[in-house]
C-alpha positions as CSV (number, residue, x, y, z in Angstrom):
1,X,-3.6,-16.0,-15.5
2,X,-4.2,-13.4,-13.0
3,X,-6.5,-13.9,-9.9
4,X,-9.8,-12.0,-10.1
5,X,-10.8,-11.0,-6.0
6,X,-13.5,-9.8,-4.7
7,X,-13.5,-8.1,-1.1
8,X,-17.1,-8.0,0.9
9,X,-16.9,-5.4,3.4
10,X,-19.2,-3.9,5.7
11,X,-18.3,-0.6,4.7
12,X,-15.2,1.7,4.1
13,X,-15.3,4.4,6.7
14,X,-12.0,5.0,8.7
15,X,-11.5,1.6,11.4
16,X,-8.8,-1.2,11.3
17,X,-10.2,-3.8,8.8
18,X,-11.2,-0.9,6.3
19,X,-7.2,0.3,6.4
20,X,-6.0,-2.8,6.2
21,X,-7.7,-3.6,3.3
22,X,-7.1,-0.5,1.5
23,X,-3.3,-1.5,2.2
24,X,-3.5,-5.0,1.0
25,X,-5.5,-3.8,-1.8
26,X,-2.2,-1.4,-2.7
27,X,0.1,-3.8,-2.0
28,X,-1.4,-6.7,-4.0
29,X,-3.1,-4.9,-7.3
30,X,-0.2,-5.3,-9.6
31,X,-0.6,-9.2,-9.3
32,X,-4.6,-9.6,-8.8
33,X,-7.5,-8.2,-10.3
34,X,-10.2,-6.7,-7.4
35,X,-13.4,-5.5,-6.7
36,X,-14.9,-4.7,-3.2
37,X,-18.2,-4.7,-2.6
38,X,-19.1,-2.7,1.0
39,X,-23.0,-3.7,2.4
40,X,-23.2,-0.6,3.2
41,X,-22.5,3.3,2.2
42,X,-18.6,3.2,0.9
43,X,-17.5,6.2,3.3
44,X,-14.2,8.0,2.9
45,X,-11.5,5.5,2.6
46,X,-13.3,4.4,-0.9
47,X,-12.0,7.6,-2.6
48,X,-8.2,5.5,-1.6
49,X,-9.6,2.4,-3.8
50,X,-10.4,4.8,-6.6
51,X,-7.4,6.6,-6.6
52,X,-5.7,3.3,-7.0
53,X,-8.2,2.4,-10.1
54,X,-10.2,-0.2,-8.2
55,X,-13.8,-0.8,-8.9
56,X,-15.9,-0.4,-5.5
57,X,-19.9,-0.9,-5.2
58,X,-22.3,-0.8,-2.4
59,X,-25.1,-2.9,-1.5
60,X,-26.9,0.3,0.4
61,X,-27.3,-0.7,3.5
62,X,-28.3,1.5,6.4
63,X,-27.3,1.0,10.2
64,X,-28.9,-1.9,11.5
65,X,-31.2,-2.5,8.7
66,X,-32.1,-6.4,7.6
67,X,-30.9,-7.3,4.3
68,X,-34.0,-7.3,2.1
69,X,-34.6,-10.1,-1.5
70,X,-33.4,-6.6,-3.6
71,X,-30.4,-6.6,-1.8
72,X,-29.4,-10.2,-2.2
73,X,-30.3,-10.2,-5.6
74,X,-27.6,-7.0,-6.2
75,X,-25.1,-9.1,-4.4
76,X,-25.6,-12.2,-6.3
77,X,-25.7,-10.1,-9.6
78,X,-22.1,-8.3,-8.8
79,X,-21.0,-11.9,-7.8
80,X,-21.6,-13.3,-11.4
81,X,-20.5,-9.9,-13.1
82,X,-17.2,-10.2,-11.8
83,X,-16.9,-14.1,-11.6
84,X,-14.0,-13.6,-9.2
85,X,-11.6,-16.6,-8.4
86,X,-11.4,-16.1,-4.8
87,X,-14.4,-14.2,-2.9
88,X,-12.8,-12.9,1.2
89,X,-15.1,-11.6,3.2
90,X,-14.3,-9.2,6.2
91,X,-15.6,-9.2,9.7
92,X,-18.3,-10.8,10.7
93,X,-21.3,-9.0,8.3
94,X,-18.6,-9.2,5.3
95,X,-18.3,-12.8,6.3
96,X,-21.2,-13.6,6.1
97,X,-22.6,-12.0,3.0
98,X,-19.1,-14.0,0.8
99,X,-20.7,-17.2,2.1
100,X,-24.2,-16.1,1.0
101,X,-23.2,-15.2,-2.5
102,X,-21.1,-18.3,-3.0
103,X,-23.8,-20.5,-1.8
104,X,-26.6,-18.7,-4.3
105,X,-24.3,-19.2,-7.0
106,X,-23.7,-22.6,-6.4
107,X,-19.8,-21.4,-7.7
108,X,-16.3,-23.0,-7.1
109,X,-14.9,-19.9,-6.1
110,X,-12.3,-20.2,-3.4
111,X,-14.2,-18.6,-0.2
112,X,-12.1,-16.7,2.9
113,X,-13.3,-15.4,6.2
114,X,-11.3,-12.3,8.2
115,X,-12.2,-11.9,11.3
116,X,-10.8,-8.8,12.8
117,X,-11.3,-8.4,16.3
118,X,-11.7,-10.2,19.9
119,X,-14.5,-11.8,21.5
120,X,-14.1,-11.6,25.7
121,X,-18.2,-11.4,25.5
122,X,-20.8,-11.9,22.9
123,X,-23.1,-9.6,24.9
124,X,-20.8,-6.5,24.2
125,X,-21.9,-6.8,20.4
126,X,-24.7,-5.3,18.9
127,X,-27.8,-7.2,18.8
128,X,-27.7,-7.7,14.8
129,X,-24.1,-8.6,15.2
130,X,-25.0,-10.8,17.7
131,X,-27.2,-12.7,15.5
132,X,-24.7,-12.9,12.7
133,X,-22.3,-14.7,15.1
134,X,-24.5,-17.3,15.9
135,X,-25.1,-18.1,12.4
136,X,-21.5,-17.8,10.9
137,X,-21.2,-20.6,13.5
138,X,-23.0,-22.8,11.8
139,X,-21.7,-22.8,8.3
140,X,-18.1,-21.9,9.9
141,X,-16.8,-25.0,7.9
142,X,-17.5,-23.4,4.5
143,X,-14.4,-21.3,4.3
144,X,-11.4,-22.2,2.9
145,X,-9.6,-20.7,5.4
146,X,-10.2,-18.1,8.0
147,X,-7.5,-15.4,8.9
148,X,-6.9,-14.1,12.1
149,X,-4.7,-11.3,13.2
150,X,-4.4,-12.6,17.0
151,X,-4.0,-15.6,18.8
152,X,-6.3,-14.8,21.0
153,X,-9.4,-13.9,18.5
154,X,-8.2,-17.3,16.8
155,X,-8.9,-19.4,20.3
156,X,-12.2,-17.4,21.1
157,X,-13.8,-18.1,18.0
158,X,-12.6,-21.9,18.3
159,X,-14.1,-21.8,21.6
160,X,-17.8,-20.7,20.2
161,X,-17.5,-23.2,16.9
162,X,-15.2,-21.8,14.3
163,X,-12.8,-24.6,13.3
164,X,-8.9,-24.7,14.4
165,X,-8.0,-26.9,10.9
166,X,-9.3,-23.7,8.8
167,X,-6.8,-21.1,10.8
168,X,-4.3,-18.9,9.3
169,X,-3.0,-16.3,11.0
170,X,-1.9,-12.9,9.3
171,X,-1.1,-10.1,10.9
172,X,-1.5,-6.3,9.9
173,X,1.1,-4.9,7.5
174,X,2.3,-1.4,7.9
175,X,3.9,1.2,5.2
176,X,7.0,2.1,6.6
177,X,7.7,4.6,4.4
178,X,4.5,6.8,5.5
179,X,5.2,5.6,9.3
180,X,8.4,7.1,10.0
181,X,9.6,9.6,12.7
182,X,9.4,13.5,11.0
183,X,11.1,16.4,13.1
184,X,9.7,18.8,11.2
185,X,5.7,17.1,11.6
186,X,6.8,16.6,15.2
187,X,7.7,20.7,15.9
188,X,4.4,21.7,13.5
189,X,2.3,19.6,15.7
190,X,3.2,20.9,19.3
191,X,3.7,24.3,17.9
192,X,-0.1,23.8,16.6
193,X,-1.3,22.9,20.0
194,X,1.1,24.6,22.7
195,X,3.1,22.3,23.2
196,X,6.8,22.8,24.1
197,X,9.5,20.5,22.7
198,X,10.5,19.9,26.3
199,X,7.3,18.8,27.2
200,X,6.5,15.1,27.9
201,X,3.4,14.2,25.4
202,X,1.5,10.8,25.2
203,X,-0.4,10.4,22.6
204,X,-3.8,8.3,21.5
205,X,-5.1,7.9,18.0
206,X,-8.7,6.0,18.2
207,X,-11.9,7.2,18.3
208,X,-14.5,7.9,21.4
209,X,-16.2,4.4,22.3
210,X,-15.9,2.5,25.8
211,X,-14.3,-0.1,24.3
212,X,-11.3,2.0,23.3
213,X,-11.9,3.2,27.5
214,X,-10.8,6.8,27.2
215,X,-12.1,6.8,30.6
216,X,-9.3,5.2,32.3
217,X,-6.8,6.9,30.1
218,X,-8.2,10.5,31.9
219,X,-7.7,8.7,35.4
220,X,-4.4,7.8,34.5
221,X,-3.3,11.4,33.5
222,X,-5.3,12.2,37.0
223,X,-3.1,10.3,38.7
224,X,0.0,11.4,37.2
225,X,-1.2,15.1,38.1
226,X,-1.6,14.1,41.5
227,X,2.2,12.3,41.5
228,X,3.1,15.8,40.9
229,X,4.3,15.0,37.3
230,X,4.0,17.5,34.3
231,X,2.6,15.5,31.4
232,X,0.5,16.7,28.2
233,X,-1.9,14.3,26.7
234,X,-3.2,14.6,23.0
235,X,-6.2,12.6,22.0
236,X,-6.7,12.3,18.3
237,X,-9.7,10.4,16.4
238,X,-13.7,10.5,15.5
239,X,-15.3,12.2,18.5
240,X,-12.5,12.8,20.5
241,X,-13.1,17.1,20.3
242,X,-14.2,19.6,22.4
243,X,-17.3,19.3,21.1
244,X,-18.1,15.9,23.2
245,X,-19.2,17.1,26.0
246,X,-19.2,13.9,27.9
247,X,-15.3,13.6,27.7
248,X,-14.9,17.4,28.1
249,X,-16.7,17.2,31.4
250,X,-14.7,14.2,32.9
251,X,-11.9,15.6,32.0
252,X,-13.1,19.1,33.3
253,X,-14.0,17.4,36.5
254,X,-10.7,15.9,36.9
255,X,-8.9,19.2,36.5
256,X,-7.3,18.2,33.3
257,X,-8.1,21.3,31.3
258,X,-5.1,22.3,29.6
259,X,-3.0,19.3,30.3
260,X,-5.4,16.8,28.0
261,X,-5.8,18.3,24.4
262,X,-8.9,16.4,22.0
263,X,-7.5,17.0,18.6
264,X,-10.5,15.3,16.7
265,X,-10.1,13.5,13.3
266,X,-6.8,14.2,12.1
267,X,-5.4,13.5,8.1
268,X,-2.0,13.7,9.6
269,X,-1.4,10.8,11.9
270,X,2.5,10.3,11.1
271,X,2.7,14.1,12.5
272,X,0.4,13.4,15.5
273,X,2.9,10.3,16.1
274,X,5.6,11.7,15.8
275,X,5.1,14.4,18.2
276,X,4.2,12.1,20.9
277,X,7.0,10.6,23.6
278,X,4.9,7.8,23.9
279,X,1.5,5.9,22.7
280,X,-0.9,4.9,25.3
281,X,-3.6,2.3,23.6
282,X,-6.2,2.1,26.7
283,X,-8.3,-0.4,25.4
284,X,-10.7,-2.4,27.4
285,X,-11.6,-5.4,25.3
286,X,-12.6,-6.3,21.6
287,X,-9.2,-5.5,20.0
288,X,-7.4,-7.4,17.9
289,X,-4.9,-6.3,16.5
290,X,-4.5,-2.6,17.0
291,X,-3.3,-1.0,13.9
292,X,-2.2,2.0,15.7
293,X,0.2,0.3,18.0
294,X,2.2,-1.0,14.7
295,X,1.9,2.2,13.3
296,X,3.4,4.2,16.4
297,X,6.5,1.7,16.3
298,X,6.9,2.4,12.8
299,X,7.4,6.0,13.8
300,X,9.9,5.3,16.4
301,X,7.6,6.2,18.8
302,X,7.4,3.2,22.4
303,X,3.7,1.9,23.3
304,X,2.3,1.4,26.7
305,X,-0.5,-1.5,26.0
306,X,-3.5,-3.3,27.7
307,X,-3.2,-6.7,27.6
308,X,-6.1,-7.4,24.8
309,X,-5.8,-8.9,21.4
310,X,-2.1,-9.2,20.1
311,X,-0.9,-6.0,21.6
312,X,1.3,-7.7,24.0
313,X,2.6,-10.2,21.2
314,X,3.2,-6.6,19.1
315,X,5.2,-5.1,21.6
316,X,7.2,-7.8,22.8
317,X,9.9,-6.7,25.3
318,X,10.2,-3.4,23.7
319,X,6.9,-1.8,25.4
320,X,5.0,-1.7,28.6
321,X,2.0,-4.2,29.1
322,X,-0.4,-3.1,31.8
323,X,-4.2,-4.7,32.3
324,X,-7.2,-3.5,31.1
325,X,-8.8,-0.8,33.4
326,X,-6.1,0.0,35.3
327,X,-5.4,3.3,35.4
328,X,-2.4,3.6,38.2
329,X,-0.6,0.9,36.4
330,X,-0.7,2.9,32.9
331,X,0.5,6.0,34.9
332,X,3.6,3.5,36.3
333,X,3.8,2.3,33.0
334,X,4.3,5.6,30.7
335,X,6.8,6.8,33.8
336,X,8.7,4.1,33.4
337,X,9.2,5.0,29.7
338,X,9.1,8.6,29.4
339,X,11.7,9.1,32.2
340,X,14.4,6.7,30.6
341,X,17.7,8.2,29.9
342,X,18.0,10.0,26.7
343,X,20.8,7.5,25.8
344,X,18.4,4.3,26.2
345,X,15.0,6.0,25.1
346,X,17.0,6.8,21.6
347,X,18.2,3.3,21.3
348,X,14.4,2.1,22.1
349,X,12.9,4.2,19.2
350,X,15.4,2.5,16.5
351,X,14.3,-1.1,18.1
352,X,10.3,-0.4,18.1
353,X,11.2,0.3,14.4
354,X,13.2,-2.6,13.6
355,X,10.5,-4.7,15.2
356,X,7.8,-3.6,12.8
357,X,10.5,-3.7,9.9
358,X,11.4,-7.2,10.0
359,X,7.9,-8.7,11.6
360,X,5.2,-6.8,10.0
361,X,6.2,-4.9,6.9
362,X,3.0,-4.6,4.6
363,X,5.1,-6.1,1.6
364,X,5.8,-9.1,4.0
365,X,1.9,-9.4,5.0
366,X,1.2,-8.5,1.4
367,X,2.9,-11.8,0.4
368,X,1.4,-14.1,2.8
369,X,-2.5,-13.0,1.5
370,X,-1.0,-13.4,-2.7
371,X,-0.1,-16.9,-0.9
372,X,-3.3,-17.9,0.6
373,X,-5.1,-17.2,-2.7
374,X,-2.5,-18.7,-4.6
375,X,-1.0,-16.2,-6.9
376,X,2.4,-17.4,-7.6
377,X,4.9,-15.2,-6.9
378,X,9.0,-14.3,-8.4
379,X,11.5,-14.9,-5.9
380,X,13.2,-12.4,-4.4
């Protein structure tokens, strides 16, 4: 008989958890039946579930607004609609809302937490998210399990409460035959913005927020203009344009103009990839498990890391880990790579590859969720 699931998400606008669940969704719907259920507004990636047949609703939730008895009512009412077999909420708000609907129904159903980031400080988190934190930890023992994609989220939420004897860990899975290196993307993509084949280009796909610290990224390439180095910089993701002016001005102010390009949302991340020479991910704190740094390596293309979440566990001895905040040691760092001889920066593309390949394959990942909800599988 075939597992019925039901996702709760917070919403399904472009971020981590939302893309890996539209890839475990893929990955997964020829053995389970699903439904997700966002809290609030579905957002773009929801036309991906409906291209794939999946049924998605919405609770219709605005930003920041308390969950009112009509609300509740519509979750407990999709609940018992789709009487699924196993309910997993994602991140904390998701989380919360699967354990609310399986404690109103007073139903069996087999319940799963995903968190999905880091915690270095509760007092970086919104206040609302705040206050869900504090109350997951007290009905942290409902779960069946709770999955974790890093080590080190996995020990900070066992610090505040959350229960080691309920940990899985499952990383992110990544579609390697989307992530690949493309010549002809990578010549479209300079030629788009200028830049030469010969030029040296790092690369960062996020979006603007100081937790993603674009700031030290810009001090970085300020120091390697300084060194005397010629290096372009192209910043892709949500509010990273022209038209922020508080990133066009630091970067104005550093004398960066034409050497740091903001690209702005982009549909064609493989391209933007595999353009780049290298991937900076600048981060100063709240990562997990950056989905970007898995997807750069599937594109052949070497990451210089922070040292938050599982980056450095993602890398392994085939990147650059530098600490948060440091600007000069990212400028080190992305030297060190980009001026490797041609001979040894080849042979480091096919291993950042391999890496993903055999370690974090979305079919690989794929199987390890159909496993935790137990679906049995064929053998291989």
């Amino acid at each position: 008989m075939t597992r019925r699931v039901l996702h709760i998400i917070t919403g399904l606008g472009v971020g981590g958890a939302e893309t890996m669940l539209i890839k475990l969704v893929k990955e997964t719907r020829s053995q389970i039946d699903t439904k997700v259920l966002t809290l609030m507004g579905q957002g773009e990636l929801s036309r991906d579930l409906q291209s794939l047949g999946i049924e998605t609703v919405s609770l219709g939730l605005k930003q920041g607004q308390l969950p009112g008895i009509s609300h509740v009512r519509r979750l407990i009412a999709e609940f018992r609609e789709f009487q699924p077999d196993v309910v997993q909420g994602w991140m904390y708000h998701g989380n919360l809302a699967a354990w609310l609907a399986k404690f109103f129904t007073r139903s069996n159903v087999h319940l799963f937490w995903n968190i999905r980031q880091t915690l270095y400080d509760e007092k970086l988190e919104k206040r609302l998210t705040r206050a869900v934190i504090n109350i997951t930890k007290y009905v942290a023992n409902a779960p069946k399990k709770i999955v974790y994609n890093s080590k080190v989220s996995a020990s900070q939420h066992e610090a505040i409460g959350y229960s080691s004897n309920l940990t899985v860990m499952i990383p992110n899975g990544f579609d390697l035959d989307r992530f690949k290196f493309s010549k002809p993307a990578r010549t479209d993509v300079r030629s788009e913005f200028g830049i030469a084949e010969h030029e040296k280009l790092v690369v960062q796909i996020s979006r603007f927020h100081p937790m993603k610290d674009q700031h030290s990224l810009l001090l970085a390439a300020s120091e390697l203009k300084q060194r005397g180095e010629t290096i372009m910089f192209l910043l892709a993701g949500k509010d990273l344009s022209d038209n922020n002016p508080e990133l066009c001005n630091l970067r104005d102010n550093l004398g960066l103009e034409g050497i740091v390009i903001f690209a702005g949302e982009r549909e064609d991340i493989p391209g933007i990839l595999s353009a780049g020479d290298v991937l900076l991910s600048s981060s100063a704190w709240g990562e997990a498990f950056p989905n970007v740094i898995g997807e750069a390596m599937a594109t052949g293309v070497p990451c210089v890391v922070t040292d938050v979440g599982e980056a450095k566990d993602i890398v392994g001895k085939f990147g650059v880990v530098v600490p948060p905040k440091d600007p000069v040691a990212m400028a080190d760092a992305l030297l060190r790579i980009l001026n490797l001889p041609k001979g040894k920066a080849g042979k480091l593309k096919v291993q950042v590859r391999a890496k993903i390949r055999e370690n974090y394959s979305i079919e690989k990942i794929g199987r390890e969720y159909l496993e935790l909800y137990g679906v049995r599988q064929e053998p291989n």
